[in-house]
C-alpha positions in Angstrom: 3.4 5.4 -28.8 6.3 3.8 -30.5 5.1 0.7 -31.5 8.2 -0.5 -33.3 9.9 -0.8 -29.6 10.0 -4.4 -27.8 10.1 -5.1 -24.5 10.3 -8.4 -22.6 7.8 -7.4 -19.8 5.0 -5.2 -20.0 3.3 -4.6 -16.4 -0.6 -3.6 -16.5 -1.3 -1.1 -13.3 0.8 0.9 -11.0 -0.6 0.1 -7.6 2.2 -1.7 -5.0 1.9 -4.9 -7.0 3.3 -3.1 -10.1 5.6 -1.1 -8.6 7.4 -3.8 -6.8 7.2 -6.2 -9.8 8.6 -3.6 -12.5 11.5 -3.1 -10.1 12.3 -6.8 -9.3 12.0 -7.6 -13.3 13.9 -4.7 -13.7 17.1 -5.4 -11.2 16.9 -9.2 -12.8 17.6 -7.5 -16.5 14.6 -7.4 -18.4 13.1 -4.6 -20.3 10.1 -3.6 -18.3 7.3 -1.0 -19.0 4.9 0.1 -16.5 1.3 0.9 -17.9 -0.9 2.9 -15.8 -4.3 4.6 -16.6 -4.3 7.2 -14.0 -1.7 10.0 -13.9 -0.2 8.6 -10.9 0.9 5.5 -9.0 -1.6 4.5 -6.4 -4.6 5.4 -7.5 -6.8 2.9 -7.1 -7.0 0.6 -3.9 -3.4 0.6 -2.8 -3.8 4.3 -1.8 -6.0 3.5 1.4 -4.3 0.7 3.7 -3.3 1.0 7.3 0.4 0.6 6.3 1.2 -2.2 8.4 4.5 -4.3 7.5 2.9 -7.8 8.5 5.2 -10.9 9.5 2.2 -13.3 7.9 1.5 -15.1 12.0 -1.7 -15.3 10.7 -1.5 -15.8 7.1 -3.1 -18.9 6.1 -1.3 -21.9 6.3 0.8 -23.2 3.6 -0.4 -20.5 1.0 1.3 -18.0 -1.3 0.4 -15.5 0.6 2.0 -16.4 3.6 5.2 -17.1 1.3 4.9 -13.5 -0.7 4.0 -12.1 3.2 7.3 -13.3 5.2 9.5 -12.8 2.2 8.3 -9.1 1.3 8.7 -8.8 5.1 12.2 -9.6 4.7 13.2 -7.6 1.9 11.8 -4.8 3.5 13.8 -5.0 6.4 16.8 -5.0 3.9 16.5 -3.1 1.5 14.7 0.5 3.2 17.6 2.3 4.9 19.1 2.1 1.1 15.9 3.7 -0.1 15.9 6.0 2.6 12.4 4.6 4.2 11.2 4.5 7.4 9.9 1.8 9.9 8.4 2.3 13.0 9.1 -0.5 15.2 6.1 -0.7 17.4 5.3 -4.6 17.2 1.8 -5.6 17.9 -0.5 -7.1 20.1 -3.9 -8.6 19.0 -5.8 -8.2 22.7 -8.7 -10.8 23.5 -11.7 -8.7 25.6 -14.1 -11.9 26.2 -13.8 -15.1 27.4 -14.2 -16.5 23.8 -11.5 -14.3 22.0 -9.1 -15.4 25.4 -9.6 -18.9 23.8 -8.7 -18.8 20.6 -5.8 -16.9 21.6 -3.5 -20.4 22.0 -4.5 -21.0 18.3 -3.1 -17.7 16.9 0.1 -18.4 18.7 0.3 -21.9 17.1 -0.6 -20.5 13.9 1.9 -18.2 14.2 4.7 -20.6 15.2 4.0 -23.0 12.4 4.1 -19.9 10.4 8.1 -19.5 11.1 6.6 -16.3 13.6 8.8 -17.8 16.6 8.6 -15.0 18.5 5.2 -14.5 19.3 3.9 -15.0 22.8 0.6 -15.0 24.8 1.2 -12.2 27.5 -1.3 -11.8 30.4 -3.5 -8.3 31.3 -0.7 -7.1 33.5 1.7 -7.1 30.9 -0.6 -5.9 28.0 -1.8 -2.6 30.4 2.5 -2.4 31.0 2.5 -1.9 27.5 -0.3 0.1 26.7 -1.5 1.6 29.9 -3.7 3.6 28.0 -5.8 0.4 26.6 -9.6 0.6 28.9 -10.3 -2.1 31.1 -11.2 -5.2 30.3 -8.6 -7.0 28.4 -8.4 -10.4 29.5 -5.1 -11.5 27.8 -3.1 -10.5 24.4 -0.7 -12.2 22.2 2.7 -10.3 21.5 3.5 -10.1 17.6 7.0 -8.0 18.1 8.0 -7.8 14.6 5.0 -6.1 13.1 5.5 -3.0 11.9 4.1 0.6 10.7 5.5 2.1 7.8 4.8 4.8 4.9 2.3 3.3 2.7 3.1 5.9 -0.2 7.0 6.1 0.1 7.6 2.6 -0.4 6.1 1.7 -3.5 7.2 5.1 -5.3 10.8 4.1 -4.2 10.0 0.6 -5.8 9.1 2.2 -9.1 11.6 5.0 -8.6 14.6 2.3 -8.6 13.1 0.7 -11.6 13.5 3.7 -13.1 16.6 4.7 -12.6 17.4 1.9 -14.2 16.0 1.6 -16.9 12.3 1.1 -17.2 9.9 3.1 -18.8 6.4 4.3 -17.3 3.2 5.9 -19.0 0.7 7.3 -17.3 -2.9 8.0 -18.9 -2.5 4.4 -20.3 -5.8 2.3 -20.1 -4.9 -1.1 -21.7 -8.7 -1.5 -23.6 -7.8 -4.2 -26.0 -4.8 -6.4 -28.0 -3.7 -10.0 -28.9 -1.3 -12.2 -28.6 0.3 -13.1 -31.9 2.3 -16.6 -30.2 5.5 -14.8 -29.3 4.5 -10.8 -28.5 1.5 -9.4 -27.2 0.0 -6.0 -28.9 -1.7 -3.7 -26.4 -3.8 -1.3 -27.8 -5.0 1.9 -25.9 -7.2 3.5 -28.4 -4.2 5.6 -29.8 -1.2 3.5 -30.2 0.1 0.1 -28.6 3.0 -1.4 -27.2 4.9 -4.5 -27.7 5.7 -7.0 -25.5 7.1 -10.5 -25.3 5.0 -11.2 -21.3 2.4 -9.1 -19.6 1.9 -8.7 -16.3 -1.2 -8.0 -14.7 -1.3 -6.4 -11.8 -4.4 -4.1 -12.2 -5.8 -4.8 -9.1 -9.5 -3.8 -8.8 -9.6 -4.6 -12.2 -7.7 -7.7 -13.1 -10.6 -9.7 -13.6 -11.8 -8.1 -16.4 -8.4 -7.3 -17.7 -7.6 -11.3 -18.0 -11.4 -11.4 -19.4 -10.9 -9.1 -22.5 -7.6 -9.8 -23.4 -7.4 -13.8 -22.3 -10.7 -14.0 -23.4 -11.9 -16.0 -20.0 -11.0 -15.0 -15.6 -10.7 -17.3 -13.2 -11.5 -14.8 -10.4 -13.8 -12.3 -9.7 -13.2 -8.8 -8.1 -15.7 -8.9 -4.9 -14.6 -4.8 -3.7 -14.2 -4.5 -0.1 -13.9 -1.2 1.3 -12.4 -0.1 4.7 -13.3 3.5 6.1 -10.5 4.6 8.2 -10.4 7.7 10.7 -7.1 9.6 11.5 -7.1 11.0 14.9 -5.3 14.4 15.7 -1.2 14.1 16.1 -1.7 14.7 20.4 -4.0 10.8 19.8 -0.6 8.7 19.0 0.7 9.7 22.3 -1.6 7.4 23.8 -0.6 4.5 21.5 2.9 2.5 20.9 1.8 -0.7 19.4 -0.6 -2.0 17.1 -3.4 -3.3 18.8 -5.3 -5.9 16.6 -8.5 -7.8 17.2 -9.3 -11.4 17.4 -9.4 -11.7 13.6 -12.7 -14.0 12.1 -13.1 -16.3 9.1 -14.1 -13.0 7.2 -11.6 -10.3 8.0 -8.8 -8.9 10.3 -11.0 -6.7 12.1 -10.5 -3.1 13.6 -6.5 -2.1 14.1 -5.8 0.8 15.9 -2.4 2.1 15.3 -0.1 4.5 14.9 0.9 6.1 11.8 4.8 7.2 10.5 3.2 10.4 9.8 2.3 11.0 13.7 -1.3 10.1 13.8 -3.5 7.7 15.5 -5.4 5.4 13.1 -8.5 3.3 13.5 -10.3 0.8 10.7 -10.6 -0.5 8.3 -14.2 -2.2 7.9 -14.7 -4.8 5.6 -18.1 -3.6 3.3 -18.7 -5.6 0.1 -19.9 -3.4 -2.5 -20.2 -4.0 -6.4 -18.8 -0.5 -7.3 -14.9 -0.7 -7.7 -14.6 3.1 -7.8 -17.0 4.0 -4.9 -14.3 5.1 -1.8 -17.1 7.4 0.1 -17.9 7.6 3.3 -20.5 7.6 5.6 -21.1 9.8 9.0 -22.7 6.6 10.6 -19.4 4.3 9.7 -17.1 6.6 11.3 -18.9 7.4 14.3 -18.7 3.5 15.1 -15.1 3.5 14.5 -14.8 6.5 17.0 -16.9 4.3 19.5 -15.2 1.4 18.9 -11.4 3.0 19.1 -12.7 5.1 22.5 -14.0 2.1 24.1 -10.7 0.4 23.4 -8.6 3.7 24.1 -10.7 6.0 26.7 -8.2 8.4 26.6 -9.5 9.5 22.7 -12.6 10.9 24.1 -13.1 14.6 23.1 -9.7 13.7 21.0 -9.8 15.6 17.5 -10.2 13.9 14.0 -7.8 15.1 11.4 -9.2 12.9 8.6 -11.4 10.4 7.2 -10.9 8.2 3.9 -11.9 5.0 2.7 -9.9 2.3 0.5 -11.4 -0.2 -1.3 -9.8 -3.9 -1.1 -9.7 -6.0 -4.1 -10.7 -9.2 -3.0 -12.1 -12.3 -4.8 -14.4 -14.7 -4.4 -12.0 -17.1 -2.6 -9.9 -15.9 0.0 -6.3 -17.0 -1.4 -4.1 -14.9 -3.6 -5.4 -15.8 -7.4 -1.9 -15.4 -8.9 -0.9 -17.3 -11.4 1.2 -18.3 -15.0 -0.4 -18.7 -18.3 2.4 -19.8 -19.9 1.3 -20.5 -23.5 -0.6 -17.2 -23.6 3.0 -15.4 -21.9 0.6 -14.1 -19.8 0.9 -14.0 -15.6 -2.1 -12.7 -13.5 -1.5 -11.1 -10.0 -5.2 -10.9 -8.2 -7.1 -10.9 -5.3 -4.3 -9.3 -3.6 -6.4 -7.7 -0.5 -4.9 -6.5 3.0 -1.3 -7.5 2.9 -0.6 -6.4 -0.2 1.6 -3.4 0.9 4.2 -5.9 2.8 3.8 -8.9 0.6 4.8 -7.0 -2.9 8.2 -7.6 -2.4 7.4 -11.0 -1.7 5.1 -11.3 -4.9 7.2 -9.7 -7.5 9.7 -12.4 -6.0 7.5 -14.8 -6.7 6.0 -13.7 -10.1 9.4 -13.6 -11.5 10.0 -17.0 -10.4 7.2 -18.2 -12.7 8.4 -16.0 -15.3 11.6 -18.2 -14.9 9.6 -21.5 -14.8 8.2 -20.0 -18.6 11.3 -20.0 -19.9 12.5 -16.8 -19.3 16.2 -15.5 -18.2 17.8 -12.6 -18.1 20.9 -11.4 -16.7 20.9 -9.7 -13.6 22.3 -6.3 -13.2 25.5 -6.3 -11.6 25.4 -2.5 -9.3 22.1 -1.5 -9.8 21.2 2.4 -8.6 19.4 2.8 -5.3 17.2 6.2 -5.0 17.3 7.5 -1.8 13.3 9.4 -1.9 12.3 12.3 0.8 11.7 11.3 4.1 7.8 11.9 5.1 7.6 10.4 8.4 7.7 12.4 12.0 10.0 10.5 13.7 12.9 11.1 11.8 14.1 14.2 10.6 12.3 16.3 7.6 13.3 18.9 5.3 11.8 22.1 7.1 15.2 21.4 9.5 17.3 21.5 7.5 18.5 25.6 5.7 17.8 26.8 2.4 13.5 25.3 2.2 12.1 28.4 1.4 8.6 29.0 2.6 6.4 25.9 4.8 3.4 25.8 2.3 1.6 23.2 4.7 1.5 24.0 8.4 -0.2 21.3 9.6 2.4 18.7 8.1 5.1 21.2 7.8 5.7 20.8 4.4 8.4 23.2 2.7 8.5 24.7 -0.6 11.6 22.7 -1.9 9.8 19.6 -1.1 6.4 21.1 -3.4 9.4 21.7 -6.1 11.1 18.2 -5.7 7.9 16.4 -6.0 7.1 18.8 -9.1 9.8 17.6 -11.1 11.8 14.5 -11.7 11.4 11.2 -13.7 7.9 10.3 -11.7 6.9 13.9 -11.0 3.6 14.3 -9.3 0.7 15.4 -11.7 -2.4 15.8 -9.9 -3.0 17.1 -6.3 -3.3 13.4 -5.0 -0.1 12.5 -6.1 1.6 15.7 -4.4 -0.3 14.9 -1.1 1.4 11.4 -1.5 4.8 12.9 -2.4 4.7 16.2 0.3 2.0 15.3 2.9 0.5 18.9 1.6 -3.4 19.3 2.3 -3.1 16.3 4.7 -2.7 17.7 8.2 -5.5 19.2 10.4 -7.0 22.4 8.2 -7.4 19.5 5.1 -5.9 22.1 3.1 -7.9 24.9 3.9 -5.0 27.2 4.3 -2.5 26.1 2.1 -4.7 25.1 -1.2 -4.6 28.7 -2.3 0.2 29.0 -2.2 -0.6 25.0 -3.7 -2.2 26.6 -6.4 0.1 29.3 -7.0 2.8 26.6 -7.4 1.4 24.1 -9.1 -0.7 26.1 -12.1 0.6 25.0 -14.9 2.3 22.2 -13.7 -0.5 19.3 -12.2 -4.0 19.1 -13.2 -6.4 21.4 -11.9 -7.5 19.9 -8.6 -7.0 22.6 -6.6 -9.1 25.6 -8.2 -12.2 22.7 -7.2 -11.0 22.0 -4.1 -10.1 18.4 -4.3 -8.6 17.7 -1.3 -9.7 14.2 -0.7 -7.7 11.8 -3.4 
């Protein structure tokens, strides 16, 4: 690394967080790098999420979260025709099925109201089954969330970073931040083999951020707890039965068991909520995901016998305290986004809004650009139309997904080119449909030698 260059904003980890603050710092002006470890975005917890675009009706009251929530909600909405992403409007309902979830329902809808999420309703059995006739008996009432949403979680935050990009920040991979120091006025980050220079750091590490803060502040005032949801992804023929997202009667612990649809034409049901000490440890277990199969058929009779086109876990990184721990250590130029757990995907926006608003409260200004670039990226999701329809593709490498060749070579190349077989998955949808890649690992291969690292001759298939 250069380390004669200086820039005003180094951000530590390229989950959602850091993707969404390197572009908002970015499109204000400042010169940003992006240090991730991995050879990709995403590889750590904000890979596995349900991909939910949440209005924050029941984010706790008065808290950054449900700030960051309703205003990365926002932006959204805004900002992803430009960017070319979708959203599925399929609004929610969160469906009591006892006498005691039927109570608490004219809470949530008071929560939600005094949350600024007006629209929200209690709607009675009849209405819910008009709905979602497919939903088993039982239901004994439901409140109506319309603006919640489904969207692609992989898309988004690569066409946050892509933007950033384009104009005019920098991004290394294979970049484990392991030590450095503050000298008063510029932080040295050292990675074993050269360091970089900044003026603030930002870190938005994420399963890690703990210790991050730790070695390089020297002292955390959170601690990681990891929380790990398993997830299984029904067959394409399972979202048929399915429009909206149907959410539980959340608890003091977690949001429960959602079971939606996905943009990529799928029927998904999780996460649960598993402490665990390992941050790397996103396995599965055989007795896990037959409960979410029980649990989604009692709640959707209609998925018995229904196929299962995948399984993954994602590991939540939660703290000890059930807030956001973000916050501004301005004599150390120093701001720390943790505990960033279940909404991160919607409220990034919302947080890289509010991170650079501390940054300002530091001291900091820059001068925002004037006609910044906007990126259109590929379109991956099934309701809208996808490269195999239009001429000139080539070959479909992926049947399952329908994934064509000149999508394989787009994602190949380019200022955030995919380097591993996870990071094509999350750029093509290749290896992701039904087979799991057992037909199309072998043309993948032929493509990609050379060019990613060599997943596929092991058969990794599961990133």
């Amino acid at each position: 690394m250069r380390s004669g260059e200086l820039y005003d904003v180094a951000v530590i980890g390229g989950g959602v967080v850091g993707c969404a603050v390197a572009r908002r710092f970015t499109l204000q002006g400042a010169r940003v790098i992006l240090l991730e470890k991995d050879t990709d975005i995403l590889s750590g917890a904000s890979k596995g999420n349900s991909a939910i675009l949440h209005t924050g009706f029941d984010a706790p009251d008065d808290s950054v979260e449900l700030q960051c929530v309703k205003a990365g909600h926002d932006e959204y909405l805004d900002i992803h025709e430009r960017l070319n992403l979708p959203l599925l409007k399929t609004g929610a309902l969160v469906v009591a099925w006892s006498r005691d979830q039927l109570a608490r329902l004219d809470g949530i809808v008071a929560q939600a109201h005094a949350n600024g999420v007006g629209d929200a309703c209690l709607i009675d059995p009849d209405e819910a089954w008009r709905r979602e006739p497919a939903l088993g008996p039982g239901i004994m009432g439901a409140v109506l969330v319309p603006r919640e949403y489904v969207i692609d979680p992989w898309s988004a935050p690569y066409a946050y970073l892509l933007q950033a990009v384009r104009n005019g920040c920098e991004v290394r991979f294979g970049v484990e931040v392991k030590n450095g120091h503050f000298d008063d006025q510029v932080w040295i980050l050292n990675d074993g083999s050269g360091a970089v220079r900044a003026k603030t750091v930002i870190n938005c590490a994420g399963l890690y951020g703990d210790l991050l803060d730790r070695d390089l502040l020297g002292a955390t005032e959170f601690t990681i707890k990891p929380r790990k949801g398993q997830f299984v992804v029904y067959d394409k023929a399972a979202a048929e039965l399915l429009s909206s997202i149907v959410l539980p009667v959340p608890d003091e612990r977690t949001k429960g068991i959602v079971l939606t649809r996905t943009a990529f034409g799928n029927l998904l049901v999780g996460p649960t909520a598993e402490e665990q000490d390992d941050r790397a440890d996103a396995s599965v277990d055989r007795a896990t995901l037959e409960m979410l199969m029980r649990k989604a058929e009692e709640l959707i009779p209609g998925l018995r016998g229904m196929g299962v086109s995948a399984t993954y876990a994602g590991i939540r990184p939660a703290s000890e305290r059930k807030e956001y721990r973000i916050k501004a250590h301005a004599a150390q130029n120093w701001i720390t986004v943790g505990g960033i757990r279940s909404t991160g995907l919607t409220s990034s926006l919302g947080i890289a809004r509010h991170v650079y608003g501390l940054y300002e409260d530091m001291g900091r200004r820059h001068e925002a650009l004037t006609d910044p670039l906007w990126p259109r990226v590929p379109n991956l999701a099934e309701d809208r139309p996808r490269d195999w329809s239009e001429p000139g593709y080539g070959e479909i490498i992926c049947h399952c997904e329908l994934v064509t060749e000149r999508e394989i070579e787009a994602a190949l190349k380019g200022p955030l080119a995919a380097q591993s077989l996870g990071a094509l998955k999350r750029r093509t949808r290749a290896t992701m449909g039904r087979c799991q890649g057992f037909y199309c690992t072998h043309r993948l291969a032929e493509l990609t030698l050379g060019r990613i690292t060599p997943e596929l001759s092991k058969g990794k298939t599961n990133d």
